[in-house]
Structure formats: structure tokens, C-alpha cells
SEDOTOR-171758 format. One record per residue (C-alpha): x negated, y negated, z. Coordinates in pm, 1 decimal. Layout:
! residues N
{{X,Y,Z}};
...
This chain:
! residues 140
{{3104.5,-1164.8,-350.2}};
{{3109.1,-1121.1,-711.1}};
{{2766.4,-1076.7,-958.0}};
{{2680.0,-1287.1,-1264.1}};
{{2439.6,-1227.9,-1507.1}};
{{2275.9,-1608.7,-1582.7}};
{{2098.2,-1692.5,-1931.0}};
{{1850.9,-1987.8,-1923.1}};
{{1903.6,-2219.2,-2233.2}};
{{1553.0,-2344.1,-2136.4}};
{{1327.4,-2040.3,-2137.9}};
{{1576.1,-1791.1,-2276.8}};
{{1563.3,-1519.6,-1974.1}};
{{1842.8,-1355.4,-1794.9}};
{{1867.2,-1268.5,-1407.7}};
{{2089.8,-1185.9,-1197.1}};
{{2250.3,-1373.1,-885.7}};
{{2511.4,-1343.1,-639.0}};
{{2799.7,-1585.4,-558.1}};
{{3066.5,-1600.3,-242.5}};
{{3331.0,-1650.9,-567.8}};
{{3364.3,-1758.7,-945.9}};
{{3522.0,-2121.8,-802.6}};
{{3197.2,-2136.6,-556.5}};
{{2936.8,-2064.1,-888.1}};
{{3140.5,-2349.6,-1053.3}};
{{3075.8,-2579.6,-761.6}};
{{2691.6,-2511.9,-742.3}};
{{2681.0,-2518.8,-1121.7}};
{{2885.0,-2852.6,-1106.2}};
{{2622.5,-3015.3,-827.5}};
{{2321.1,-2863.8,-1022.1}};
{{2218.7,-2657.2,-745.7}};
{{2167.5,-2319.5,-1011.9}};
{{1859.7,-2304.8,-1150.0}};
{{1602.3,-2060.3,-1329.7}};
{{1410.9,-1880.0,-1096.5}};
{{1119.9,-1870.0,-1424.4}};
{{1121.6,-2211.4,-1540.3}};
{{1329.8,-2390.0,-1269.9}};
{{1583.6,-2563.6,-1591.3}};
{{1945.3,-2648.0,-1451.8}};
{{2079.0,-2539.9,-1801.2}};
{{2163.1,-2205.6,-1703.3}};
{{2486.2,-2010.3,-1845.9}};
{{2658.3,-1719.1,-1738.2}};
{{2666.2,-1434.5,-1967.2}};
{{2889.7,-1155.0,-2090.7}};
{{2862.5,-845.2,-1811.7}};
{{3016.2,-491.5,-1828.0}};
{{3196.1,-406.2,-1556.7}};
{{3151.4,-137.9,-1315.9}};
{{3364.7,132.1,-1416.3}};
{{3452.5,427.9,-1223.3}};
{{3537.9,737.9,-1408.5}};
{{3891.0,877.5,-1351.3}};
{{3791.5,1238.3,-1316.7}};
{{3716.1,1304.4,-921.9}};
{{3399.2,1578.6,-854.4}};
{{3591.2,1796.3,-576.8}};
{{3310.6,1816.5,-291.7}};
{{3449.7,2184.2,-175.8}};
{{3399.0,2366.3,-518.2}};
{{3048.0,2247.3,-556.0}};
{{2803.9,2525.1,-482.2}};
{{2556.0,2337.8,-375.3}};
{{2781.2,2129.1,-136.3}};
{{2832.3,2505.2,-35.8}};
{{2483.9,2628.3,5.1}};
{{2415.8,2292.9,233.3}};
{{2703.6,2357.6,425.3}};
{{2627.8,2707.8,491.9}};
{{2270.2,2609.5,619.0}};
{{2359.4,2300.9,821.4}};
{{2580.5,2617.4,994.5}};
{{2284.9,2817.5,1072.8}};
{{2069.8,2555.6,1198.6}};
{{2392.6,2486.7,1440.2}};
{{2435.9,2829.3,1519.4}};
{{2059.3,2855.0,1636.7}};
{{2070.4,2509.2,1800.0}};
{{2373.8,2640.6,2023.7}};
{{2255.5,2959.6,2126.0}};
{{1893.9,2793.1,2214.4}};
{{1906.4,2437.5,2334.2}};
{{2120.2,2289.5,2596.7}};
{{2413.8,2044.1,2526.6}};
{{2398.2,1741.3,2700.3}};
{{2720.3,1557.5,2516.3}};
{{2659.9,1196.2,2518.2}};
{{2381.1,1183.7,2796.4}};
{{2113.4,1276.4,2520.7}};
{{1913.3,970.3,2602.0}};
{{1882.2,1000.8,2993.8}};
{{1825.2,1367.8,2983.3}};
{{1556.1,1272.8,2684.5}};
{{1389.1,1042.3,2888.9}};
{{1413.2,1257.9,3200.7}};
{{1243.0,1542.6,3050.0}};
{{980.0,1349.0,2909.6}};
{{902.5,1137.2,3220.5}};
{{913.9,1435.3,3470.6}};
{{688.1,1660.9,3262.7}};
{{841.1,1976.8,3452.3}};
{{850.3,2281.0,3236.3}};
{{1174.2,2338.8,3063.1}};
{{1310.7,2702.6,2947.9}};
{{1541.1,2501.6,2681.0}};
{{1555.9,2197.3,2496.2}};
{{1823.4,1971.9,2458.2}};
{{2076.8,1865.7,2234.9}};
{{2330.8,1591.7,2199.6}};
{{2511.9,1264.5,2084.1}};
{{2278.7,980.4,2076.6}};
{{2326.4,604.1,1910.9}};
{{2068.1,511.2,1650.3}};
{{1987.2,189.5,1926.7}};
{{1867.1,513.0,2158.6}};
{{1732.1,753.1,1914.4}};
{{1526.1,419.8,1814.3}};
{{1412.7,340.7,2173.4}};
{{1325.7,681.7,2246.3}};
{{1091.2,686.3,1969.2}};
{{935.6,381.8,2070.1}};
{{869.5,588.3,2385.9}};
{{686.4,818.7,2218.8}};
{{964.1,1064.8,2293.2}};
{{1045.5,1282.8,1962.9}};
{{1368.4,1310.7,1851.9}};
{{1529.2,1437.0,1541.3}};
{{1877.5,1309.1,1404.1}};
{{2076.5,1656.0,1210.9}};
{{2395.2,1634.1,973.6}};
{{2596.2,1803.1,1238.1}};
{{2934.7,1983.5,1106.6}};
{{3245.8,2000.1,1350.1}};
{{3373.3,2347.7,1380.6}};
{{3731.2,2216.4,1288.4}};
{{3566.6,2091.1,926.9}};
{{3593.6,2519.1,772.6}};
């Protein structure tokens, strides 16, 4: 996919549009099928763009401080999660649903791995959920 920025020769205003390629933009602009989305002329011209540069110099995540501070509290919350809920790996959903459905009294809550297709039909349930950053203790 590549990005053009168009100029009407008509009404004089620039927009932007997409294209599968620069040979596919030919084509359409060959068969007249670009137009101005303001005044709807077929005299439309690509203009001058500035690329997207990326800067050479790389920011280092694990010297930024506040990369640090996040870190540090994602941690916490993980630390309390563990010693409070129970883990339920990758049954999250069933155990979710099972709680919810039974309505028994539970000393714990749960925690686990969940697909956003689950975490999505358990909150059309009604069931709450809540999605965390979650840090693997091998990541130090």
C-alpha cells in the first residue's frame, strides 16, 4: 500500500488517498476512476510528499525511568494478584462463567489467560473482567 497526496487542478484542494501500488494509481488515473472527493473533477495530480523518516538514534526502553516506575508497579499489582486470587492458567473463561453462574461464595478470585473473543463474551454476560499488562518473571 503506498500514500499519495492528490491536488485537484479543478478546485485547487489536496487530500489524501491510498493505493495497492504506484502502477495500480496509474491504472485508475489512466481509466479516470480518481476523482476529487470536493468537486468530483478527474483532473487530479499527485503532489510532492515527505517521507516518513525514522530517526537513527534508538530511545533504549530499560534506561527510561518511567518505563521503570511502570514496570515496578505492574510488579506489585502481580505480586498482590498472586498472593490473593487463584490461577486458573488458560481455563479463565469456564471458571469465570462458573463462578458467576453458581453464585456460591468464593474466599478468592480468579486469575488467568483469557482470548479477547472470551474476555468479550464474558462481558456480554455481564460477567466483569479486567485485561492487566502482565510481566513474565523471566523479563528482570
Amino acid at each position: 500500500m503506498i500514500k499519495y497526496r492528490l491536488n485537484c487542478k479543478k478546485c485547487d484542494k489536496k487530500f489524501n488517498s491510498w493505493f495497492a501500488s504506484s502502477v495500480e494509481f496509474e491504472k485508475l488515473k489512466k481509466n479516470k476512476f480518481i476523482s476529487c472527493p470536493f468537486c468530483n473533477s478527474i483532473k487530479v495530480e499527485k503532489s510532492l510528499m515527505s517521507p516518513n523518516v525514522v530517526g537513527k538514534k534508538k530511545h533504549d526502553l530499560k534506561k527510561d525511568n518511567k518505563y521503570k516506575k511502570i514496570k515496578k508497579k505492574i510488579k506489585e499489582y502481580q505480586k498482590f494478584i498472586k498472593n490473593n486470587f487463584e490461577y486458573v492458567g488458560d481455563n479463565f473463561a469456564y471458571k469465570a462463567r462458573s463462578f458467576h453462574y453458581n453464585k456460591k461464595n468464593y474466599k478468592k478470585g480468579i486469575y488467568g489467560n483469557a482470548s479477547m473473543d472470551e474476555i468479550k463474551e464474558l462481558k456480554e454476560e455481564g460477567i466483569e473482567t479486567e485485561t492487566i499488562p502482565w510481566i513474565s518473571d523471566k523479563e528482570n
